[in-house]
C-alpha positions in Angstrom: 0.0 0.0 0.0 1.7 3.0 -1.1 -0.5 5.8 -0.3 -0.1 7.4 3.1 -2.0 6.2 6.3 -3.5 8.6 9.0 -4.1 7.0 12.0 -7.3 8.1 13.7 -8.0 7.0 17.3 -11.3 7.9 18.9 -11.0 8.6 22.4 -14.2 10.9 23.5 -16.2 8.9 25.7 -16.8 9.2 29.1 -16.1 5.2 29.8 -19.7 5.1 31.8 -19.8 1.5 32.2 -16.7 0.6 33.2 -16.8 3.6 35.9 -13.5 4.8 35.8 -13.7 8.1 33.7 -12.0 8.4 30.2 -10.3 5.2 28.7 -7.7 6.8 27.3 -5.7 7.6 30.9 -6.1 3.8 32.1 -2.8 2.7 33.6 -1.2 0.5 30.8 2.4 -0.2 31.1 3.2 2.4 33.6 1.8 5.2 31.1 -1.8 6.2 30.0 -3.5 3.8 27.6 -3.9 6.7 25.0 0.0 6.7 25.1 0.6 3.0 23.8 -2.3 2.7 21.5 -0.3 6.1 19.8 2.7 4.4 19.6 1.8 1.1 18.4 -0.6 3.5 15.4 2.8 5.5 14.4 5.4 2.1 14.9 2.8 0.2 12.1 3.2 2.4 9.8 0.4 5.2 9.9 2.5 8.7 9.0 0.2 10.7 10.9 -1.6 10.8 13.9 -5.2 12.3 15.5 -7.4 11.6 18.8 -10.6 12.7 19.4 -11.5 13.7 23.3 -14.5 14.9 24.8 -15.3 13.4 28.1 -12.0 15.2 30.9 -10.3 16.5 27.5 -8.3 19.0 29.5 -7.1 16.4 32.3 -6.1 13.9 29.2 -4.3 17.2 27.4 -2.6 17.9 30.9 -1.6 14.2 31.8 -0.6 12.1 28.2 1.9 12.8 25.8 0.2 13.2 22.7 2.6 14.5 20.8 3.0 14.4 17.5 -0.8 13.2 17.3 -3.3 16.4 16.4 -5.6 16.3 19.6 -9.0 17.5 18.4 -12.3 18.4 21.3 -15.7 16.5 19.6 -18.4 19.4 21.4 -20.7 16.8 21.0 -19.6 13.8 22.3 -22.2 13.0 24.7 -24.2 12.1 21.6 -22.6 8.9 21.2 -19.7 7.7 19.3 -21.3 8.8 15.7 -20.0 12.3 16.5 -16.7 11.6 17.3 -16.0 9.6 14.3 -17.2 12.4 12.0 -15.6 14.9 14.2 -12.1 12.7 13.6 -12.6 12.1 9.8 -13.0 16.1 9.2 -9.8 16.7 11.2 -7.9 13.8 9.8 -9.0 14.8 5.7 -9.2 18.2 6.5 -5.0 17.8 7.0 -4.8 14.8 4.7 -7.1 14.5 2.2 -5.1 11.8 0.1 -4.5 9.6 3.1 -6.3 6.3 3.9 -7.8 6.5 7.6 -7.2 4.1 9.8 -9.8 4.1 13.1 -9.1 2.7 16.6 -10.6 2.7 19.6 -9.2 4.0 22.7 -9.8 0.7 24.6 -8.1 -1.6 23.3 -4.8 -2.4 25.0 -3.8 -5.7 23.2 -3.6 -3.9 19.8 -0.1 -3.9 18.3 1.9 -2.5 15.4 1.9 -5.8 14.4 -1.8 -5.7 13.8 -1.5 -1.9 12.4 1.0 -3.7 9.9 -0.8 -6.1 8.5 -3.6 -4.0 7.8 -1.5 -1.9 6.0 -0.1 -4.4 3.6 -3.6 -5.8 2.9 -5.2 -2.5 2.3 -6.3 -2.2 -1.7 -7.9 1.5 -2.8 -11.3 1.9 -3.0 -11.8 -0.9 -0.4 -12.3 -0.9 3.8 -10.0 -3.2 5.0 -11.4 -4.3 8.6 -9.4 -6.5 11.5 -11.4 -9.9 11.6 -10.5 -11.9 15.0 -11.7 -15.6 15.4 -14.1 -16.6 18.4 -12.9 -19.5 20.9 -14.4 -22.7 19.2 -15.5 -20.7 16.3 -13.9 -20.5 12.5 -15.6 -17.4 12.1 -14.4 -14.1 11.9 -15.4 -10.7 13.8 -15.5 -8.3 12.6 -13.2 -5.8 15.1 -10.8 -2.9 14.9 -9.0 -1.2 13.9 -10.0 -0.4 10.6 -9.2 1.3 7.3 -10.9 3.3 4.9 -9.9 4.6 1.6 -10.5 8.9 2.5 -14.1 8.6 -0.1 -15.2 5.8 1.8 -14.4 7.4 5.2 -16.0 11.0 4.6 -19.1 8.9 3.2 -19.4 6.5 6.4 -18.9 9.8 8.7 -22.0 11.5 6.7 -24.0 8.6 7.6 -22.5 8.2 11.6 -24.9 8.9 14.2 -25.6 7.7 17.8 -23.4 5.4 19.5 -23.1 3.2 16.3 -20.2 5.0 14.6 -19.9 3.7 11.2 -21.6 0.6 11.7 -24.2 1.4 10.1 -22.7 2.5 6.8 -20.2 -0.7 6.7 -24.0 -3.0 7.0 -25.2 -1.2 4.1 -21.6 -1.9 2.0 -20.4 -5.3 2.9 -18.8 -5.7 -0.8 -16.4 -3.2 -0.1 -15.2 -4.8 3.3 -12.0 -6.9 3.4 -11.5 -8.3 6.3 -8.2 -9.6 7.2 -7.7 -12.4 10.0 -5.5 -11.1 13.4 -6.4 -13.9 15.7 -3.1 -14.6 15.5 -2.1 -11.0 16.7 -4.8 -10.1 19.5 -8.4 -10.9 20.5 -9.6 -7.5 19.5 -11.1 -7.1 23.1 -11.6 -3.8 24.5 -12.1 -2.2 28.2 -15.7 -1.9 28.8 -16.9 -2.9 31.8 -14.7 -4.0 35.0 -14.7 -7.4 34.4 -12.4 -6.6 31.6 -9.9 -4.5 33.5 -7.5 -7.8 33.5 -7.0 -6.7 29.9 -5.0 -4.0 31.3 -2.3 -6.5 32.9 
């Protein structure tokens, strides 16, 4: 894949259910969670870098390095995570409109470069090229994150994004587009939601 990929990480809500504020400044390796998803985004290969906050943006501004990711403030991030995606698409073309946009969640501490990688490589233009991670017992693939979207495909899903639902919506409606590449071997493609899944964080 030769054009250039801008990472995308949305990191806006408030983390309600697992009780423990924002995601993004979980303990993970002795620095905030937001700090190692960042680096494992820029060590795979994405050229450029940008997080959405909302919920305690100004303690996650004051207490994680985000530098050189573009840290952008989603005003309406209580709405869901719809908002935040568009909000992060707008920023992300609005400084790289050539670049394929690859999303991640804030939660998700067993995602690696490795992963970031072999997205990458996969990645065709004109396509969404989508993380697929195999259930215990099962042969068939989930469809997880992270994700990537030729820039056409990514300001089209962020048109449709409302709600909590992000782009899930849009990606039901286009199935033919969506490659998705196996990464069982890589992670789980579990995130931090609720306490029972703070072992993650080990």
């Amino acid at each position: 894949m030769s054009a250039p990929i801008a990472g995308l990480v949305l990191a806006a809500g408030a983390g309600t259910r697992l009780g423990l504020g924002t995601k993004a400044l979980l303990p993970f390796r002795n620095r905030p969670l937001i700090e190692h998803l960042l680096t494992e985004l820029r060590s795979g290969g994405c050229s450029s870098l940008t997080v959405v906050l909302g919920a305690q943006a100004d303690q996650v501004l004051a207490q994680a390095q985000l530098d050189p990711a573009r840290a952008v403030v989603n005003p309406e991030w209580k709405t869901g995570m719809g908002s935040s995606f568009s909000c992060g698409v707008s920023a992300a073309l609005t400084s790289h409109p050539e670049a394929a946009l690859l999303v991640a969640l804030a939660d998700q501490p067993g995602l690696t470069a490795a992963v970031v990688t072999r997205l990458i490589r996969h990645h065709q233009p004109g396509r969404i090229t989508v993380a697929g991670y195999r259930q215990p017992g099962s042969a068939a693939l989930r469809r997880g994150h992270p994700l990537i979207f030729d820039p056409d495909l990514a300001a089209a899903a962020a048109r449709t994004a409302k709600d909590d639902a992000g782009a899930r919506a849009y990606l039901n409606a286009n199935t033919p587009l969506i490659d998705v590449v196996d990464c069982s071997d890589l992670d789980d493609g579990r995130d931090v939601d609720t306490p029972a899944d703070l072992p993650l964080l080990r």
